[in-house]
C-alpha positions, 0 to 999 in steps of 0.5 A, a space after each residue: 084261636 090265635 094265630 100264634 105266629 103273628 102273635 109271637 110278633 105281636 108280642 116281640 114289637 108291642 113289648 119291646 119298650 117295656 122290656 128295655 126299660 132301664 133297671 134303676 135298682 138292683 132286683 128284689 131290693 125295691 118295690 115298684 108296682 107296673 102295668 107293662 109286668 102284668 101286660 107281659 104276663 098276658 103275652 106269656 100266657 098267650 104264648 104257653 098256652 097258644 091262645 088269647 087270654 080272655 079265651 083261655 081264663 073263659 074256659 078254665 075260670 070263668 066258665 067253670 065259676 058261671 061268669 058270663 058277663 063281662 068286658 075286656 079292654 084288647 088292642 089293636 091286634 085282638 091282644 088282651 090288655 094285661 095290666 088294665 081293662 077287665 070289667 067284672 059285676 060284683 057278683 062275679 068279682 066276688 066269685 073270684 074272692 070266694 074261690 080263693 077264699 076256698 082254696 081254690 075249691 069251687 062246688 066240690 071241684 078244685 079250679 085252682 091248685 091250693 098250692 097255688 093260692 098259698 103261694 099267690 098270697 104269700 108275700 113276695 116283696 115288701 112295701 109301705 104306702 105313702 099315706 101310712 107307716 105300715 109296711 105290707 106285702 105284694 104277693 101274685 097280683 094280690 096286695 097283702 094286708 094286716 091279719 092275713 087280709 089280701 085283695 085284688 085292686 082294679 082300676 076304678 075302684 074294683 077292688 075285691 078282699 079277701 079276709 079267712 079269718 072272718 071267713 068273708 069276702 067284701 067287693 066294691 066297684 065304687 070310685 074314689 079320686 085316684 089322687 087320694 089314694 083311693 086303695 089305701 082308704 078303702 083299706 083303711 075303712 074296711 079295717 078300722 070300720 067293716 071288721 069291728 063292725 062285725 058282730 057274729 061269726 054266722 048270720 044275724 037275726 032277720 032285722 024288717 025294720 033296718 032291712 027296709 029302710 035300706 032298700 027305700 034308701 037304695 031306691 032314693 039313691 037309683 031315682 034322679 028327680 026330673 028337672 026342668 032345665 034353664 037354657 041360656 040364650 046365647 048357646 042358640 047361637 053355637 048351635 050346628 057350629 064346630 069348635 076346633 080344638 088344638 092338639 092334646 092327648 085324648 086326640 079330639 080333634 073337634 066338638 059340635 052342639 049339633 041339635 038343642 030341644 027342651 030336654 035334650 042336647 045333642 053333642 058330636 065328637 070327632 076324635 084322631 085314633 093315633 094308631 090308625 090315623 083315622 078320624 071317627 065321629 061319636 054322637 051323643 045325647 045329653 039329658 038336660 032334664 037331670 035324667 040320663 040318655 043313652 047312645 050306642 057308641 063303639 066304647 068311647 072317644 078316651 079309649 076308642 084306640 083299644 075298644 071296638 065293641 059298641 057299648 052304652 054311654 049314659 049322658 047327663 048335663 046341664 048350663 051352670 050359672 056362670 053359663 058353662 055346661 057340665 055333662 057327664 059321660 058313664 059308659 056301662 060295663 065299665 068305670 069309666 065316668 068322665 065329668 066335663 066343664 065346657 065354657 065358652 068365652 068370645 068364640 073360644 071354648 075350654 073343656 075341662 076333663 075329669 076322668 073319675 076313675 082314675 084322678 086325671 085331670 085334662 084341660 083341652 082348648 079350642 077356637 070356632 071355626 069361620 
């Protein structure tokens, strides 16, 4: 249970910026989606209902629609992240879709008023993406679509719609480039290619042939080929050595290759927590064989700052031609997958960082130390 008190001034401080933002437009005249409005709306909730968020969503919808598993991003103060941060399975997002889809009915018991769910999917501002010339609506939380289509877009790529026409739900937690407008495209596929496709209103004759050749496509895709890895001869030479990097927004303060073998390489990371000002140490273990590595890792060295639970991080890499390593970081229960470039040049290392879920794009440097 959350001690409310401290909680009120939890709140009162760590919104003060979102609250005094300056009002640019008169309001209700112009839509403009932020995170910080929905931050709030967790704050809120924790102070109606005298508890944090995940535990009063875990009792009263999670728990009644069997959603067990997943991970939620907190700050500092074991306060929910409202805007950001929650993991979900498909299976589960997909509940959350069903439930709505029903009106809020759930194995014959109602979760969620009816009144509710009509009123969360109606429109409530309108607004037109940059990549169309439909103007669509925002409802409570859910971003409205033509045909009373409606959905539920996440970070990374977690997107759930909901289509009552159809009669059907569709989930996705694949991750497309932020920078291309991932939502939209995902709109767009799903209402000029998956709705047409649709053939019947109730289920289609059992199909063997198609049905196999999907799952042997399944298991190519989840089996990586095991490589034999080329390791240049002059990265033996950075082994056990630190490289220091200069100031930069992911707060890393330095890199190491600790341990080279055959098929492994082993990576330190010293990374500043900005809001403790401490330093702490993530290790990790990077197959170079094409085959993944875990390590046990308090989330990871991008969102450290907010996580404390120990999650798995998977670790690929290899050296490219030109003699750079890419590596890749995937930490599960989340979408977070960061791709990275090192390059070392004359005792002088470049790391550039590709956050894949959402588009950024980071370039850190950094020199040897003597």
């Amino acid at each position: 249970m959350v001690n409310i008190n401290n909680y009120s001034h939890i709140i009162i401080t760590h919104f003060f910026h979102i609250l005094h933002k300056d009002v640019i437009h008169t309001p209700g005249t112009i839509f403009n989606y932020s995170s910080g409005d929905s931050h709030l709306l967790a704050a809120i909730v924790a102070l109606a209902t005298k508890q944090d968020a995940e535990q009063f969503a875990g009792e009263y919808l999670f728990n009644p629609l069997g959603i067990s598993v997943f991970y939620w991003v907190n700050n500092p103060e074991v306060m929910r992240i409202g805007g950001w941060g929650l993991f979900l399975r498909p299976r589960d997002m997909a509940k959350l879709g069903y439930l709505f889809l029903h009106k809020g009915r759930w194995d014959e018991e109602q979760i969620v008023s009816s009144q509710w769910i009509e009123q969360a999917t109606h429109s409530e501002a309108k607004w037109q993406p940059n990549t169309t010339n439909i103007t669509t609506g925002y409802g409570y939380q859910w971003w409205l679509q033509q045909d009373d289509m409606y959905s539920a877009q996440g970070y990374g790529g977690q997107l759930i719609f909901v289509v009552p026409h159809k009669n059907m739900i569709i989930v996705t937690t694949a991750t497309l480039d932020y920078r291309s407008a991932a939502s939209m495209l995902y709109t767009n596929i799903i209402e000029s290619a998956v709705i047409p496709s649709i053939k019947a209103d109730g289920p289609l004759a059992v199909n063997n042939v198609s049905h196999d050749k999907l799952q042997e496509m399944v298991q190519q895709l989840g089996r990586a080929e095991k490589k034999q890895p080329v390791i240049p001869e002059f990265i033996k030479n950075y082994v056990g050595k630190t490289f220091v990097l200069k100031k930069n927004p992911l707060g890393i303060r330095s890199v190491q290759f600790v341990e080279l073998n055959q098929d492994e390489l082993k990576l330190k990371i010293i990374n500043h927590n900005i809001l403790n000002g401490d330093d702490i140490t993530f290790e990790y273990t990077v197959g170079l064989d094409n085959q993944y590595r875990v390590s046990r890792q308090p989330h990871n060295y991008y969102y450290n700052p907010y996580c404390a639970e120990m999650l798995d991080v998977l670790c690929r890499g290899e050296f490219n031609k030109d003699n750079s390593f890419s590596v890749c970081f995937n930490t599960l229960r989340t979408a977070e997958i960061f791709q990275q470039v090192w390059k070392i040049i004359k005792n002088n290392i470049t790391i550039n960082v590709h956050d894949q879920a959402s588009g950024s794009v980071l370039t850190l440097r950094g020199t040897l130390r003597e």
